[in-house]
N, C-alpha and C positions, 0 to 999 in steps of 0.2 A: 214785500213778502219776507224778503232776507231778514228786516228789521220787526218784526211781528216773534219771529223764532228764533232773533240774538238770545243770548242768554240773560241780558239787563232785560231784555221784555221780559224774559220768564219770570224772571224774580220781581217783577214791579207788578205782573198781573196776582202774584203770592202776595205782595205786597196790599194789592188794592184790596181782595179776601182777608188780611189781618186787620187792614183798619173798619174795613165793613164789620167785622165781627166786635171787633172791642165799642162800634159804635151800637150797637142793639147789648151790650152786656149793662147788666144793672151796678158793676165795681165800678168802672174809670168814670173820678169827677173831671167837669167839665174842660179845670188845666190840663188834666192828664191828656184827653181825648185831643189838646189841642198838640200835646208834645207826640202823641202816635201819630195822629196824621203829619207832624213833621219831620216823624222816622226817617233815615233813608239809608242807604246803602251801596256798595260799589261791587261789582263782580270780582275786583283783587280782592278785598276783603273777604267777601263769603270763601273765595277758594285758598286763602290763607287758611283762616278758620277750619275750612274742612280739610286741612291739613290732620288738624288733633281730633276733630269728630268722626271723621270718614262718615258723615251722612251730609249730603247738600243741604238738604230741608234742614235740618238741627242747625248748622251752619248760620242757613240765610238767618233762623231765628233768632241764631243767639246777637249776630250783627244789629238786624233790625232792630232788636229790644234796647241793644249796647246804647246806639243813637237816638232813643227816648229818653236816656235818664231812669229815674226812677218810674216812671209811667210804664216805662217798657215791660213793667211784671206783668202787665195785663196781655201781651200779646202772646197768641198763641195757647192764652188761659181754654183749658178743655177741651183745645183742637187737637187732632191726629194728624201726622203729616199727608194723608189723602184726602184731607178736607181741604189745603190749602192747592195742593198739586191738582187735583182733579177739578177745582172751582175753577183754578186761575185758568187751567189748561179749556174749561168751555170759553172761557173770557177772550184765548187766543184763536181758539176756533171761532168765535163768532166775529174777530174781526179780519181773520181769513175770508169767510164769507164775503164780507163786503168788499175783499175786494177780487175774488173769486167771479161771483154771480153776475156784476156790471158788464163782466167778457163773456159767459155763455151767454146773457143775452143778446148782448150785438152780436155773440156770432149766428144766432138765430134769426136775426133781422139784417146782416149783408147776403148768409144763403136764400133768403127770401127775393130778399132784392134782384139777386144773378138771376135766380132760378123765374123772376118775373121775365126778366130782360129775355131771358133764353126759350119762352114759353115757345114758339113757332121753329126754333131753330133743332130744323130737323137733322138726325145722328142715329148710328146701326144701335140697337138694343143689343146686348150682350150674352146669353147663357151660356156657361162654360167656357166661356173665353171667344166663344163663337159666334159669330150674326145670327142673332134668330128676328129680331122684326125690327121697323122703325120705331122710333119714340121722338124726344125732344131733351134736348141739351134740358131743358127749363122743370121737364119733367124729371130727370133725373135728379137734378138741383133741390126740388122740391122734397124728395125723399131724405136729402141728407138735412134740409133743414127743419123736417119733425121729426128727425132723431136727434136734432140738437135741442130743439127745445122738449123731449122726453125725459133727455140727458142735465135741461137745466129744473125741472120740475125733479128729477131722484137728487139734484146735487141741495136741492131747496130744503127737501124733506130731510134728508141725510146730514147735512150741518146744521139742523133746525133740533134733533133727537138728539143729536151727539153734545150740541152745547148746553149740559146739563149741567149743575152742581149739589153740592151734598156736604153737609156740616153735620154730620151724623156723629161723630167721634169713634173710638176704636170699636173694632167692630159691628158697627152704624148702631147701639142701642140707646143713642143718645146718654151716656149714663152720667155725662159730663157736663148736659146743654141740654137740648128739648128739642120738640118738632118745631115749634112755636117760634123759639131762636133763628133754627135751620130755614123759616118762611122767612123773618125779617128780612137778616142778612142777604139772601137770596136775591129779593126782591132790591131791594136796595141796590144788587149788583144784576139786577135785569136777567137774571136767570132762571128758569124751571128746575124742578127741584127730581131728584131722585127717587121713585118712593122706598124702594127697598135698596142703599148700598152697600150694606154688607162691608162697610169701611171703605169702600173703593165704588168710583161710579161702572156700573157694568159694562165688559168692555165688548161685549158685541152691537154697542151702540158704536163705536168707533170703526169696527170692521164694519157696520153698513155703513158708514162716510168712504170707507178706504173701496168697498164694491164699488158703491156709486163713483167715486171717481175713477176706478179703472174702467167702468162701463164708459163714462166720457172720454177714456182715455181709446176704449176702442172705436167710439161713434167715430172721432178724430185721425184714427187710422184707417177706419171703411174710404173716407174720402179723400185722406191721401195715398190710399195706395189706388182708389181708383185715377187719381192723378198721374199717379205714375206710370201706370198699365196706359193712359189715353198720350201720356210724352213721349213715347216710346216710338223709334223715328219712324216705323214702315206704321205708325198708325196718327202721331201727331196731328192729333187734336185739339190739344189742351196744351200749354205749357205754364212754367212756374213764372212769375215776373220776373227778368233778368235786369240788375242795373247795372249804367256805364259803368266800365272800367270792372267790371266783376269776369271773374277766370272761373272756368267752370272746370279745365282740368290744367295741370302743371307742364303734360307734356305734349295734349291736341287742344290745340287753339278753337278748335272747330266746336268742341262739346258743350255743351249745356245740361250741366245733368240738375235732376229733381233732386237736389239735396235737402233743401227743406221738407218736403216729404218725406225723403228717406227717412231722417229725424225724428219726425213726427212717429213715422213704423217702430222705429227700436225705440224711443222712449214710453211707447205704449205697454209694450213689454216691460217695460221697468212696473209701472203702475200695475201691471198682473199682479208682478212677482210682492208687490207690498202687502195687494189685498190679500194674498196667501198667507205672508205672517201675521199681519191682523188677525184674523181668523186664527191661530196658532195661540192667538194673546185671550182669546175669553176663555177659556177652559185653565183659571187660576184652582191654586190650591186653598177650599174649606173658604174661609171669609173674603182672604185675600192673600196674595204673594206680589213680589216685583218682577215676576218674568218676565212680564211685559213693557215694564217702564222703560227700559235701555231699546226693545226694540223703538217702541214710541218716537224716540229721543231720535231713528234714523228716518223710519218711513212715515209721520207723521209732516216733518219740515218737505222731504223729499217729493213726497206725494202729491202735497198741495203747491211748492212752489216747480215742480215739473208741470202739472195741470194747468198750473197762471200760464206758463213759458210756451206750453203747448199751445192753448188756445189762442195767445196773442198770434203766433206763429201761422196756426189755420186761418185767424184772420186776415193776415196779409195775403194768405195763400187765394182767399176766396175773392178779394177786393181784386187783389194784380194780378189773376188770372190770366192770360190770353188766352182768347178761344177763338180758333179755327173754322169758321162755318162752313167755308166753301170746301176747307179737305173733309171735314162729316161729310156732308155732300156727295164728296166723290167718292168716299171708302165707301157709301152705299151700293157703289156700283160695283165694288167687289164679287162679290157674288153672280153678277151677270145678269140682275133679278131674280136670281131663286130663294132670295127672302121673300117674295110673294106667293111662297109655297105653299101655305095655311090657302092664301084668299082663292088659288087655283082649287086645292081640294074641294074646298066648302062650294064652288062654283059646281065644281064636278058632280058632285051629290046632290044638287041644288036641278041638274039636268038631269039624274036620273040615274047614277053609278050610283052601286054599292059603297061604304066607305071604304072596306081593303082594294076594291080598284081600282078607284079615285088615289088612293096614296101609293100603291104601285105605280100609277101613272106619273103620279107628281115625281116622287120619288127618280122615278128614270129620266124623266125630262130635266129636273135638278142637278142630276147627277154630271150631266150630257154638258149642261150648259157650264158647270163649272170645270169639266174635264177638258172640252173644246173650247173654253171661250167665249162661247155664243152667249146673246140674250136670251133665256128661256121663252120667254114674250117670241120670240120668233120659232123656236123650237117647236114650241104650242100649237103655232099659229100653221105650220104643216104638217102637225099630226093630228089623225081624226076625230081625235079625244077634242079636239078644240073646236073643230070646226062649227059648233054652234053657241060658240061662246063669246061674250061681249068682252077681249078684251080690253080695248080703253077703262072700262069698270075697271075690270080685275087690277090691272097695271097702276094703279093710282095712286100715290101716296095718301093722301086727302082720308082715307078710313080710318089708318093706320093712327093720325094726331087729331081727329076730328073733339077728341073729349081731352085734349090738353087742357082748354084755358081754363074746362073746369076743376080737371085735379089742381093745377096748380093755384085755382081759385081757390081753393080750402083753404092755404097759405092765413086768407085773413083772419081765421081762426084766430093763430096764433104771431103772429105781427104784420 
């Protein structure tokens, strides 16, 4: 990723845009075309150069041409420097992609995997921070893994629109080259074309890249900050994979903290704060300006190789998991069984209470059992609200996961 966004890529992906171009021009004979494609250049060079230009693009030009020889006139014949910057720069988005898209999918296909394993492995369900029913480790699993693959179908679409290019010349009226041109060259370089660029490819095609990657930047933060919430010692559940010899604090030996999640949380935030200035960069002046090139130049490299780093990083998260079954297990009994509050209501009613005194009832009995200690299962069981009630039924986990295997059957959908 680092080497995609050196600055010798940038200027070799300008590079591969000049000689595609001089190779669809009807001037350079066949010598010529063979001394441009042997063009080349060095990054001290160009920034020598734009020592006396103060433009990069002019710079990279006048270098690249130097090292043609006489051929070299042809390069850059009718281009505007946003033909070259904007082509080359889909050329480096597209091979971001490749190596972007290979890690959302795996990590679509290991949450899959866990979230199989975990199907039966029952755990308290969550709202507000609070037990409200049973579920399944496997079930939960399954939710983070169709938002990853959500997150890799918008990340698909979104590097797919953005790696466009455009040989339209100053302010795109072609008045230097043609559409015709603008198809060759394109194709040539495997790219879809722009239809209107106005000199510059439009940049809220890049702000949807920089959305979609902050949206996978927050899929990747739902699940590790539920990590974190479930490592947390009076609830430990979950922990992060810990290896020998790894110190989890400086001064207690004892700790193990979710740093890699932590991680994951603030650099999500970083991926906000980029899709923000993207979004800042489409609203140019009239054809075109540079406001936005310099930002590019930050959150563009940042954005995508944070996203790689990320994901790899979930991945490991999701593969060296520990998980806890037997303490789920027992934090269910937190409660005392008053997360069987719903099935008692619905019993209630089911004998012939109204709903508000069926949840008065529940309501007191729940309250009882978490305030004393008791099982509400026995609280019930001597008050006369129950006495004609089956609870072996009610008390069962079995209702609670009976439709697991099919949510997280859906899974095969998508891996």
């Amino acid at each position: 990723m680092g080497e995609i966004w050196s600055e010798h890529a940038h200027f070799e992906a300008m590079r591969e845009v000049e000689v595609a171009a001089c190779e669809e021009m009807d001037g350079p004979r066949a010598e010529e075309l063979d001394q441009i494609r042997a063009a080349s250049f060095t990054v001290e060079a160009i920034a020598e150069r734009e020592k006396v230009t103060d433009h990069d693009t002019a710079a990279f030009v006048d270098v690249l041409a130097a090292s043609a020889g006489p051929a070299g006139r042809w390069i850059h014949h009718g281009l505007t420097s946003s033909d070259v910057l904007d082509t080359g720069l889909a050329l480096q988005l597209r091979r971001v992609a490749e190596l972007v898209l290979p890690d959302s999918r795996e990590l679509v296909r290991a949450l899959a995997g866990r979230a199989r394993e975990h199907v039966d492995t029952l755990c308290a369900g969550r709202t507000h921070g609070i037990h409200a029913e049973p579920t399944t480790f496997g079930v939960k699993l399954a939710s983070f893994a169709f938002e990853a693959d959500r997150n890799l179908r918008r990340l698909e679409r979104a590097f797919a629109q953005a790696s466009v290019g455009a040989i339209s010349g100053a302010v795109g009226t072609y008045s230097s080259t043609s559409p015709s041109f603008e198809s060759r060259v394109l194709e040539r370089l495997g790219l879809e074309r722009e239809p209107v660029s106005t000199q510059v490819v439009a940049r809220d095609r890049h702000a949807e890249l920089l959305e979609a990657i902050a949206l996978a930047g927050a899929g990747l933060e739902r699940f590790a900050t539920e990590l974190r919430h479930l490592a947390r010692t009076e609830v430990g559940e979950v922990t992060e994979p810990f290896a020998a010899g790894q110190k989890g604090s400086s001064a207690m030996p004892h700790k193990r903290n979710p740093i890699k999640s932590e991680q994951i949380v603030g650099l999500a935030r970083v991926l906000r704060g980029n899709a923000q200035a993207a979004l800042e960069d489409v609203a140019l002046w009239h054809e075109r300006d540079i406001s936005h090139s310099s930002v590019e130049r930050i959150i563009l490299p940042d954005s995508t190789i944070l996203l790689d780093h990320m994901q790899r990083r979930t991945l490991g998260l999701v593969e060296g998991m520990v998980v806890d079954a037997a303490r789920m297990r027992s934090n269910l009994e937190l409660t005392h069984v008053a997360l069987f509050s719903q099935r008692v209501l619905l019993a209630l009613v089911e004998a012939g209470a109204t709903r508000d005194d069926a949840y008065r009832i529940v309501q007191r009995l729940a309250r009882e059992a978490l305030d004393r200690g008791r099982p509400m299962r026995e609280l019930l069981a001597e008050d006369p609200a129950g006495s004609a009630l089956d609870l072996d039924a009610i008390f069962d986990y079995q209702p609670f996961v009976r439709h697991a295997a099919e949510i997280v059957g859906r899974l095969d959908q998508i891996a």
